[in-house]
PLY file of the C-alpha trace (Angstrom):
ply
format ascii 1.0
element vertex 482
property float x
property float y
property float z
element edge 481
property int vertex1
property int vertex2
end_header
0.00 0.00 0.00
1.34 3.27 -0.74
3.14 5.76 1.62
5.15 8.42 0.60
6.15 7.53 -2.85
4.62 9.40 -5.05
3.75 8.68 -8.74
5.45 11.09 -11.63
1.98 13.33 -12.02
3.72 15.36 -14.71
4.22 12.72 -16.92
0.14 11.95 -17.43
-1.91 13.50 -19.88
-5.37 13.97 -19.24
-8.66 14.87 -21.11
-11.46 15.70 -19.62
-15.16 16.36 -20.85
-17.96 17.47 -19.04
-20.47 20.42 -17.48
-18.54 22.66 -16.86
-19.99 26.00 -14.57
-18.65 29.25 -12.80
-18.92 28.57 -9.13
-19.48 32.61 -7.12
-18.90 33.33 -3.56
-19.78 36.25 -2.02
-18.42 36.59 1.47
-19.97 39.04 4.26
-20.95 39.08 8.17
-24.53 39.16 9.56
-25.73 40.95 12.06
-29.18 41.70 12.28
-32.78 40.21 10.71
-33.96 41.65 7.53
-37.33 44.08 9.02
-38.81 42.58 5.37
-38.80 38.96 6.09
-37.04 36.46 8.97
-33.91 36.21 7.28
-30.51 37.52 8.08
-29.08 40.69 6.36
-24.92 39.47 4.65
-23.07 42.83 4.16
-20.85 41.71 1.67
-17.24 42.08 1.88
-15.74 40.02 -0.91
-16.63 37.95 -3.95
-14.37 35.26 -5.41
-14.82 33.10 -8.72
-14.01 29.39 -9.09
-14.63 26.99 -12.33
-16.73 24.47 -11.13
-17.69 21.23 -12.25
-16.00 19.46 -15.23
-13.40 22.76 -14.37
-12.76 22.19 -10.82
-11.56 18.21 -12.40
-9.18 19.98 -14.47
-7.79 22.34 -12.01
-7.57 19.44 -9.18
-5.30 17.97 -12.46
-3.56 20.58 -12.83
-2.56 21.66 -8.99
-0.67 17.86 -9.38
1.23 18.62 -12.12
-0.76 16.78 -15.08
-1.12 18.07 -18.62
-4.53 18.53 -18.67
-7.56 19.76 -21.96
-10.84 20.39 -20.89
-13.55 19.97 -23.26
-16.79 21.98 -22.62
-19.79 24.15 -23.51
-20.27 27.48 -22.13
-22.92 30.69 -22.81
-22.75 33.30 -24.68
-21.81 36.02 -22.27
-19.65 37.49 -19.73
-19.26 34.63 -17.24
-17.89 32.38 -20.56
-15.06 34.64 -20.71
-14.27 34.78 -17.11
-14.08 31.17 -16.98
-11.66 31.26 -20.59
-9.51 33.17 -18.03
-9.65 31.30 -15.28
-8.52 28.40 -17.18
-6.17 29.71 -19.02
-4.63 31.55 -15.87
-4.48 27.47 -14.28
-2.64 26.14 -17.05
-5.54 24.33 -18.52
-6.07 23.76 -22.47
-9.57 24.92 -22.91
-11.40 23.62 -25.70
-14.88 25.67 -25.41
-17.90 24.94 -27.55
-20.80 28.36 -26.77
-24.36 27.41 -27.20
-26.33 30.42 -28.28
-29.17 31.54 -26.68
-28.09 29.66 -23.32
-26.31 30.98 -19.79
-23.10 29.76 -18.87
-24.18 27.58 -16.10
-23.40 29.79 -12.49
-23.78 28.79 -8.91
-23.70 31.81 -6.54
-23.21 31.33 -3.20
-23.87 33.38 -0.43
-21.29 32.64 3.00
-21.19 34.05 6.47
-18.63 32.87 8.79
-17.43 30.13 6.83
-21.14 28.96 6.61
-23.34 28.96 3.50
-26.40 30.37 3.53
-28.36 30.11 0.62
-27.36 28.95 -3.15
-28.50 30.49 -6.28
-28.12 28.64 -9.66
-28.21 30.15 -13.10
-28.76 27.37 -15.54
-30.70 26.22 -19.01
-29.40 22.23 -20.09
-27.85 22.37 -22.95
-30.20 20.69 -25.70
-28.56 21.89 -29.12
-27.43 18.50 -31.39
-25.46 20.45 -33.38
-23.55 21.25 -30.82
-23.38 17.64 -29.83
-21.73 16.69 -33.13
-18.93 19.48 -32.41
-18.21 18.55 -29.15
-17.46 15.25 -30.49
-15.23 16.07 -33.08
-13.08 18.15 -30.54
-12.91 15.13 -28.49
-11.58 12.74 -31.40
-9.62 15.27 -32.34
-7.70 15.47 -28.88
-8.09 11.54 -28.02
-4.51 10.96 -29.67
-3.17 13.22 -26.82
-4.22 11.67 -24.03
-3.80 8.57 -21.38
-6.81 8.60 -19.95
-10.46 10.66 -20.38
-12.80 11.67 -17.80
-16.41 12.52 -18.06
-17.59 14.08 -15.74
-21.51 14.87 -15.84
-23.47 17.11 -14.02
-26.71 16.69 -16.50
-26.66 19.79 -17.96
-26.60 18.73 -21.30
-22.71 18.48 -22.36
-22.47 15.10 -22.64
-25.92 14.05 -24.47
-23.68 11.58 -26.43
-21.31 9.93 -24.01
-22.10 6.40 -25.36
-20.30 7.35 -28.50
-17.52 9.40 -26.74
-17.20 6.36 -24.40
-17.02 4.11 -27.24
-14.38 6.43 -29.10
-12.24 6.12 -26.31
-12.26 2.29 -25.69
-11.52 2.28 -29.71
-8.51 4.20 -28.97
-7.50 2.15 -25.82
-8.00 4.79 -23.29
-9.02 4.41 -19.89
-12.62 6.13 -19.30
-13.51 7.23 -16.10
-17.23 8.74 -15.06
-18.13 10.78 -12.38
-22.09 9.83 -13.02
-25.66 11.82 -13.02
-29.06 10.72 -12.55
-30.62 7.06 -12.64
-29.62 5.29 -15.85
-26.27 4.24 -15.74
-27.12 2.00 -18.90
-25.75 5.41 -20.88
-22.36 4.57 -18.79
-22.02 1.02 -20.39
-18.23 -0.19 -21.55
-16.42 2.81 -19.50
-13.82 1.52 -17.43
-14.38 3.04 -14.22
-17.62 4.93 -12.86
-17.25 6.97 -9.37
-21.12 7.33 -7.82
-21.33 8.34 -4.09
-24.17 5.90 -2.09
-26.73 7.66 -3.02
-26.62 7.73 -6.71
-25.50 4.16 -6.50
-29.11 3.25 -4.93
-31.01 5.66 -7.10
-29.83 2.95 -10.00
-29.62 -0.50 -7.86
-32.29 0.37 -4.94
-31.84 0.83 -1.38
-29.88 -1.30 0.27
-30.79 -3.25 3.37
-26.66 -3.84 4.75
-23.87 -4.00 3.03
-23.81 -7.77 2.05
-26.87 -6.36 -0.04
-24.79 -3.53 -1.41
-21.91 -5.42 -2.38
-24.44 -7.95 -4.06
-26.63 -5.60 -6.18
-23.53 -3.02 -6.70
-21.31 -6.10 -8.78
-24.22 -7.46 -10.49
-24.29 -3.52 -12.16
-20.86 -3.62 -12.74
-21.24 -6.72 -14.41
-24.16 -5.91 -16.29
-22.73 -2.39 -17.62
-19.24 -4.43 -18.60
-17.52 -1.86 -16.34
-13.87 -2.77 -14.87
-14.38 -1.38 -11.97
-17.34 0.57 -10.00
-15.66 3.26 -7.26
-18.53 3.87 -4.47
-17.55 7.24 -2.39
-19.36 6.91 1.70
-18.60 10.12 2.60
-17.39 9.71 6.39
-17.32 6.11 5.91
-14.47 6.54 3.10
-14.70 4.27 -0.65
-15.13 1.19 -1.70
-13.37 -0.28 -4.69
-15.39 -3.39 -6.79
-12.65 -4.43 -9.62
-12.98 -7.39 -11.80
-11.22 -10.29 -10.87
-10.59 -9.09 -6.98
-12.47 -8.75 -3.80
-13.73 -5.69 -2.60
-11.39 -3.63 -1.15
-13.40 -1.03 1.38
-10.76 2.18 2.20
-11.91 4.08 5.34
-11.71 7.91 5.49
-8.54 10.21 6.35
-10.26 13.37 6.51
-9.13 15.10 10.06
-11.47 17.82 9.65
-14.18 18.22 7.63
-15.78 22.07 6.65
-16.98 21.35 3.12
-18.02 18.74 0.73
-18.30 20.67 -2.08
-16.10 19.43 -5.11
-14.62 16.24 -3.20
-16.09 13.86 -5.92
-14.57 15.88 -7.92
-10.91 15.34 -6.07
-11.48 11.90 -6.12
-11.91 11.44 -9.95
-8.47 13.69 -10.79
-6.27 12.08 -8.35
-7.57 8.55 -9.86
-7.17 9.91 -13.20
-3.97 11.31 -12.54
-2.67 8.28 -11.12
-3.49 6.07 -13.84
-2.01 8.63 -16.35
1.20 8.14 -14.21
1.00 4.30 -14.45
-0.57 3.73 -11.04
-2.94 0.62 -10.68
-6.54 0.80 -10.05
-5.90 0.24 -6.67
-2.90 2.42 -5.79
-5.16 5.30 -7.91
-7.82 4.80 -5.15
-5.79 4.90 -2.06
-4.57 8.38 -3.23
-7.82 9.55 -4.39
-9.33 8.64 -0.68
-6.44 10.27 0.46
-6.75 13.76 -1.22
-10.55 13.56 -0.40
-9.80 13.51 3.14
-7.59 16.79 2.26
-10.02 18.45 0.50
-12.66 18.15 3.00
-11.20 20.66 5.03
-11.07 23.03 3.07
-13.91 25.67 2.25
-15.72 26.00 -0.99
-14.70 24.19 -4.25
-10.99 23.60 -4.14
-8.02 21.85 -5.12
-5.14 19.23 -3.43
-1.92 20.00 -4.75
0.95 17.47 -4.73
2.75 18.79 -1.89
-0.62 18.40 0.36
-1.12 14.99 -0.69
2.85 14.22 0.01
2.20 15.67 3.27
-1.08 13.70 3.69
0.57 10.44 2.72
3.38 11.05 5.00
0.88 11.63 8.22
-0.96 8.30 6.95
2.38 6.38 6.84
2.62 3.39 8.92
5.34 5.22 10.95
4.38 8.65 10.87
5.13 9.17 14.58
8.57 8.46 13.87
8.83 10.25 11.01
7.64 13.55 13.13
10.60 13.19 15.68
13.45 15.85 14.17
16.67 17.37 14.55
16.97 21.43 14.65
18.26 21.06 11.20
15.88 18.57 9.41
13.13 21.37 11.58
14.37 24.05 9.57
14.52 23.00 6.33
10.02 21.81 6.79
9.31 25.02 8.22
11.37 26.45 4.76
9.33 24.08 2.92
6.38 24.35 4.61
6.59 28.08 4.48
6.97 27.76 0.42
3.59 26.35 0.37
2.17 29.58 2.45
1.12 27.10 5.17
1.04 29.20 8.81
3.55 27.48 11.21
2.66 26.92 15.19
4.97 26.37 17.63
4.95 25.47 21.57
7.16 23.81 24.12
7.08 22.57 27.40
8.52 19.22 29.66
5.28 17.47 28.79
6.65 14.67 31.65
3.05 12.87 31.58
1.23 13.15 28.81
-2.69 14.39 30.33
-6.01 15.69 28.90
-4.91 19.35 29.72
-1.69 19.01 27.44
-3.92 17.47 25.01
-6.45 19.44 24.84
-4.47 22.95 24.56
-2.43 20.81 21.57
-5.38 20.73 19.77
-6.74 24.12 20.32
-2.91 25.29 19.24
-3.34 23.22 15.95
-6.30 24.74 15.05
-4.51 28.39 15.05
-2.84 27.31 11.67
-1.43 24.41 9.57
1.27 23.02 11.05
1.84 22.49 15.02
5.58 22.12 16.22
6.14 21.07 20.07
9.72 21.68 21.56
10.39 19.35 24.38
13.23 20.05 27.53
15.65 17.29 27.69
16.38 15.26 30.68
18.75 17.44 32.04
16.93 20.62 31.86
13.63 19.21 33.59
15.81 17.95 36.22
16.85 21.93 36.61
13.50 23.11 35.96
10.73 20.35 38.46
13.55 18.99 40.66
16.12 15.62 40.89
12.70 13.43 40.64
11.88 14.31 37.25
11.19 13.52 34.53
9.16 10.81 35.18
9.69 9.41 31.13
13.20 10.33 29.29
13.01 12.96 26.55
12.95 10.09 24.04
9.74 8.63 25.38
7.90 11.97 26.22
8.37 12.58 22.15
7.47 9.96 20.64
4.06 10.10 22.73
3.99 13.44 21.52
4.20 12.50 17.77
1.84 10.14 18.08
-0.98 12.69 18.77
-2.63 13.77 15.09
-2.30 17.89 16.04
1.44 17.46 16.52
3.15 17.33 12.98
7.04 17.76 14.15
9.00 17.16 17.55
12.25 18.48 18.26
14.36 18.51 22.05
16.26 21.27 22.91
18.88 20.99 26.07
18.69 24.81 27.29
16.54 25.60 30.04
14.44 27.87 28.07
13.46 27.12 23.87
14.24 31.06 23.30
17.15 30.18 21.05
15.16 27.58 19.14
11.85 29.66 18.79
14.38 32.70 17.19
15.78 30.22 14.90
12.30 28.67 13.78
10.59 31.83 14.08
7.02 30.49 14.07
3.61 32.69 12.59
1.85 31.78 16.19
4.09 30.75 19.18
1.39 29.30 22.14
1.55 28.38 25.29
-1.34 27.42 28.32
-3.40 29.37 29.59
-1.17 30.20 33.12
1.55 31.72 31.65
1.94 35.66 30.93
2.17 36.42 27.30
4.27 39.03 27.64
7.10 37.15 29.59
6.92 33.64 26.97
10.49 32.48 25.63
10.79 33.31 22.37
8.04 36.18 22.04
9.76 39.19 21.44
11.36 37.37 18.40
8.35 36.03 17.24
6.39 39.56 17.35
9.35 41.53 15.91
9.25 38.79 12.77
5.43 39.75 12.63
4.11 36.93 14.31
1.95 36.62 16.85
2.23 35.03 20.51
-1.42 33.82 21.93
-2.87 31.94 25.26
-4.01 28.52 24.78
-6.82 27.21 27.17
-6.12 25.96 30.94
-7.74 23.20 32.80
-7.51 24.37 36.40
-6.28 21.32 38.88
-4.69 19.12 36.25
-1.13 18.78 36.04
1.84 16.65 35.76
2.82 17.46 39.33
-0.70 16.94 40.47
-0.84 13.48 38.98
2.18 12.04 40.48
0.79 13.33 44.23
-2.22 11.58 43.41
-0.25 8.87 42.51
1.56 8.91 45.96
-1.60 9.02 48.00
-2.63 6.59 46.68
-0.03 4.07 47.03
1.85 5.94 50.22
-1.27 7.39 51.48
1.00 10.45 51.46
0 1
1 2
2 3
3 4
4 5
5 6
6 7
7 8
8 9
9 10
10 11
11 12
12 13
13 14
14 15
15 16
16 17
17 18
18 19
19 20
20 21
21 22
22 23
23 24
24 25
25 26
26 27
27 28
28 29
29 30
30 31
31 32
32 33
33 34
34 35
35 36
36 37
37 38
38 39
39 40
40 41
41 42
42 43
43 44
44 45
45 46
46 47
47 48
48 49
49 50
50 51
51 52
52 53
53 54
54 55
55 56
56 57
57 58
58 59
59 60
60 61
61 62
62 63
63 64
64 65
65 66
66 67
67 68
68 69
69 70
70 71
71 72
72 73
73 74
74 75
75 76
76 77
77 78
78 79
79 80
80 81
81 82
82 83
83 84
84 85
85 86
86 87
87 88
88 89
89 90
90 91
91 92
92 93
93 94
94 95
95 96
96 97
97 98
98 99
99 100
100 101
101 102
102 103
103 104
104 105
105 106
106 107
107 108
108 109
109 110
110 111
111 112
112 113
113 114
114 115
115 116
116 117
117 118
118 119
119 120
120 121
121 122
122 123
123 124
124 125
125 126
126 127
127 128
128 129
129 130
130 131
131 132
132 133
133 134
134 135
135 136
136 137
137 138
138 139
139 140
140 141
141 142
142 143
143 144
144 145
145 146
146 147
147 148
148 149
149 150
150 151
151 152
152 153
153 154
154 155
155 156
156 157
157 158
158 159
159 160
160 161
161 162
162 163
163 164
164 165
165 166
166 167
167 168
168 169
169 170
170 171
171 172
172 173
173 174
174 175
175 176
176 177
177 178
178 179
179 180
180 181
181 182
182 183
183 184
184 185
185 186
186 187
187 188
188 189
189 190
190 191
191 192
192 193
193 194
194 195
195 196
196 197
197 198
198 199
199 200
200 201
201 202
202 203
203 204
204 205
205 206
206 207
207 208
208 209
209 210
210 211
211 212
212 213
213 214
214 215
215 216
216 217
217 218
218 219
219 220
220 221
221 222
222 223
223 224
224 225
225 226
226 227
227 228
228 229
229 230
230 231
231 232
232 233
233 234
234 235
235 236
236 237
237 238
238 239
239 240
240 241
241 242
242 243
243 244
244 245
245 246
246 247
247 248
248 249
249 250
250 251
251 252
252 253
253 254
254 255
255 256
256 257
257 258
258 259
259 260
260 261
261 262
262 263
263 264
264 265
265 266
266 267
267 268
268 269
269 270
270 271
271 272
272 273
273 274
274 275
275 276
276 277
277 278
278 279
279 280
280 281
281 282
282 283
283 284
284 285
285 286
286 287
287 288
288 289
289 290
290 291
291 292
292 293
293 294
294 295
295 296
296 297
297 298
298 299
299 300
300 301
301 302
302 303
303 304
304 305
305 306
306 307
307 308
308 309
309 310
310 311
311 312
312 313
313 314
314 315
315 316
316 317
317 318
318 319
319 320
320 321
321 322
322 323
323 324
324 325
325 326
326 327
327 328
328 329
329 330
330 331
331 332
332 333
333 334
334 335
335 336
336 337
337 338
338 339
339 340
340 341
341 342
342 343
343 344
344 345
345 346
346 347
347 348
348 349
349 350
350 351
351 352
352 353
353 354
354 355
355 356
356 357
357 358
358 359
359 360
360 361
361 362
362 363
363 364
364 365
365 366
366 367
367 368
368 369
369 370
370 371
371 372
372 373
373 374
374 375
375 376
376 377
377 378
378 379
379 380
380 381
381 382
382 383
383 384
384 385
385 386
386 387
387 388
388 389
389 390
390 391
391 392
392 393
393 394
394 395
395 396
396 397
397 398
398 399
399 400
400 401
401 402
402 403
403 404
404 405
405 406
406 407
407 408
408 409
409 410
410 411
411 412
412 413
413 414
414 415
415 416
416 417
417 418
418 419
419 420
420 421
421 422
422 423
423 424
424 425
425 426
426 427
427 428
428 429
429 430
430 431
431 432
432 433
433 434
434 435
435 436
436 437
437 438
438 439
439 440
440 441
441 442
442 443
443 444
444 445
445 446
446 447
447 448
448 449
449 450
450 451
451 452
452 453
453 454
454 455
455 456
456 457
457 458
458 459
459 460
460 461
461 462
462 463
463 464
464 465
465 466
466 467
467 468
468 469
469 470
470 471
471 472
472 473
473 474
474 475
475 476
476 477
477 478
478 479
479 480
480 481
């Protein structure tokens, strides 16, 4: 099973064909009831435009390094040449087909505090069979250039005539994969892989009473539509992979967080096409796909997983990740350098951390949450002896980290031998430098540097009466009756 290697993205060449649509945001804060009806009033502060749909396939493509065409229809009007831009701006080759008399399909969406509160779509399906026939040519046209095609339908109208692109492709000996659209998959027949989430798979095979009955009914559809494989997305519960000729393989989920759904299906067909471009099997295709799903659930709005977040992902997932999060000051310096390439905010905290307890935890996780990745400096042996007294520590420094790198918030540890991490906190020079709530913010190690770099130092939460040094005189009562 894959861990950190990494297939050559670059060297794939996708096509992909499908509805594509201008997804809007407008951003804004709420704070009072509208006096014309019982719903809230969004000043808005910002707008942003994404290409959505078969466009958010090719930029999830794209953000991995694959050459990637996009084959699609769009309006006559001003959104069609925003989204020619958008594309073009993202590297992708843009084939578009415009369909007089029709919208370029939009989906605004109105957010408040990272919540959405109402959609708007802007749509008429595509019906014209002229522009069918077009569409087609373009895609015979580009098949030559390819390794593998993905359709991805919305059913808007773009792909009408996927039986005969399907059956173009298969001609040509390219992979097809489908990211499917209403109740007959019979229009699906001879692709090679289709992606429905559960509930499109039932609005086709019926509801399922278990999952013996969904693994039953889902491979007799498979069967019957001469697919080679049928990729069922569960949401929280992960995928599930039916190939011919294996058993099913059931992947759980690796999300961490999740804020938004929106455009994960779409995730999970580019990092499977991508993969097989790169020469990936079906099966090493899916375990990244699940992968970059879990990434792209935590992020807001229709987005992308680039390679260095799914490196990162795979590395978290590895069997020894924990291991792999203990550092030296060097090898520290040179993530934060990469990490900070990638614009990702860098925590950082410290502390003896002699028995690991739900306080420690707890703040570790509130610190994690104040940006991407969370660094804990740990006192050596020595020091804690200086700092708590001859008795302590109660673990060596080589225990008390790798408990710490075992915890999901932490992604590095490093030990440091002074009796305060001042030198190491100037050297890392973190965005956000924490510590719990019972210390003074104005007299933490390391702060001045921090704020004169332009970061920021902040209080984590404290839970009163819980302590290292509180544990171990339980401890002693209890066995002393100290």
């Amino acid at each position: 099973m894959l861990t950190e290697n990494m297939p050559d993205f670059s060297r794939g060449r996708v096509l992909v064909v499908g509805d594509l649509m201008l997804d809007r945001y407008w951003h804004g804060d709420t704070a009072r009831i509208s006096p014309e009806a019982p719903v809230p009033v969004v000043q808005v502060r910002q707008s942003e435009e994404r290409a959505g749909g078969a466009g958010n396939v090719a930029l999830n493509l794209v953000a991995l390094g694959t050459q990637t065409a996009l084959i699609a229809v769009v309006g006559d009007d001003e959104h069609a040449k925003l989204l020619q831009q958008l594309l073009h701006r993202a590297a992708v080759t843009a084939h578009l087909h415009t369909c007089a008399g029709r919208p370029t399909i939009t989906k605004l969406r109105l957010m408040s505090r990272h919540q959405q509160l109402i959609r708007v779509d802007f749509e008429d399906p595509y019906d014209d069979p002229e522009l069918v026939t077009r569409l087609q040519a373009t895609f015979v046209q580009q098949l030559s250039d390819c390794d593998v095609v993905v359709l991805s339908d919305y059913n808007k109208g773009t792909l009408r005539g996927v039986q005969q692109l399907i059956a173009a492709a298969r001609a040509a000996n390219k992979p097809v994969v489908v990211d499917p659209k209403g109740s007959d998959f019979s229009r699906y027949q001879g692709a090679t892989l289709l992606t429905p989430n559960t509930a499109e798979l039932e609005a086709v095979i019926g509801r399922c009473a278990d999952e013996a009955d969904l693994l039953t009914k889902a491979e007799a559809l498979r069967r019957q539509l001469a697919l080679q494989a049928l990729l069922i997305t569960r949401s929280e519960r992960g995928v599930l992979l039916l190939q011919e000729g294996h058993d099913p393989l059931p992947i759980p989920t690796h999300a961490r967080d999740v804020y938004d759904v929106t455009g994960a299906g779409d995730t999970v067909v580019s990092v499977l096409a991508a993969a097989l471009a790169a020469g990936e099997t079906l099966t090493e295709a899916t375990i990244l796909a699940n992968v970059a799903a879990g990434v792209v659930v935590g992020k807001m709005g229709t987005a992308t997983v680039s390679q260095y977040e799914l490196q990162r992902a795979l590395r978290h997932l590895g069997s020894h990740a924990h291991e792999n999060s203990v550092v030296s000051e060097a090898v520290l310096l040179q993530l934060v350098a990469e990490a900070r390439a990638h614009h990702e905010v860098v925590v950082m905290t410290n502390g003896c951390f002699d028995i690991l307890h739900s306080g420690h935890v707890t703040y570790l996780q509130e610190a994690a949450r104040r940006g991407d990745r969370l660094i804990v400096a740990v006192n050596d042996d020595a020091s804690v002896r200086r700092l708590k007294g001859s008795e302590r520590p109660v673990n060596s420094q080589a225990e008390r980290m790798q408990v710490l790198a075992a915890l999901d918030c932490v992604d590095w540890v490093v030990g440091f031998n002074e009796d305060t991490p001042t030198r190491l906190i100037c050297a890392v020079l973190p965005d956000v430098l924490v510590k719990g709530g019972d210390n003074d913010p104005d007299k933490i190690p390391g702060g001045e540097c921090v704020r004169a770099a332009g970061g920021r130092v902040e209080i984590m939460s404290y839970l009163a009466n819980i302590s290292t040094t509180n544990i171990i005189a339980q401890i002693r009562r209890k066995e002393y009756g100290e």
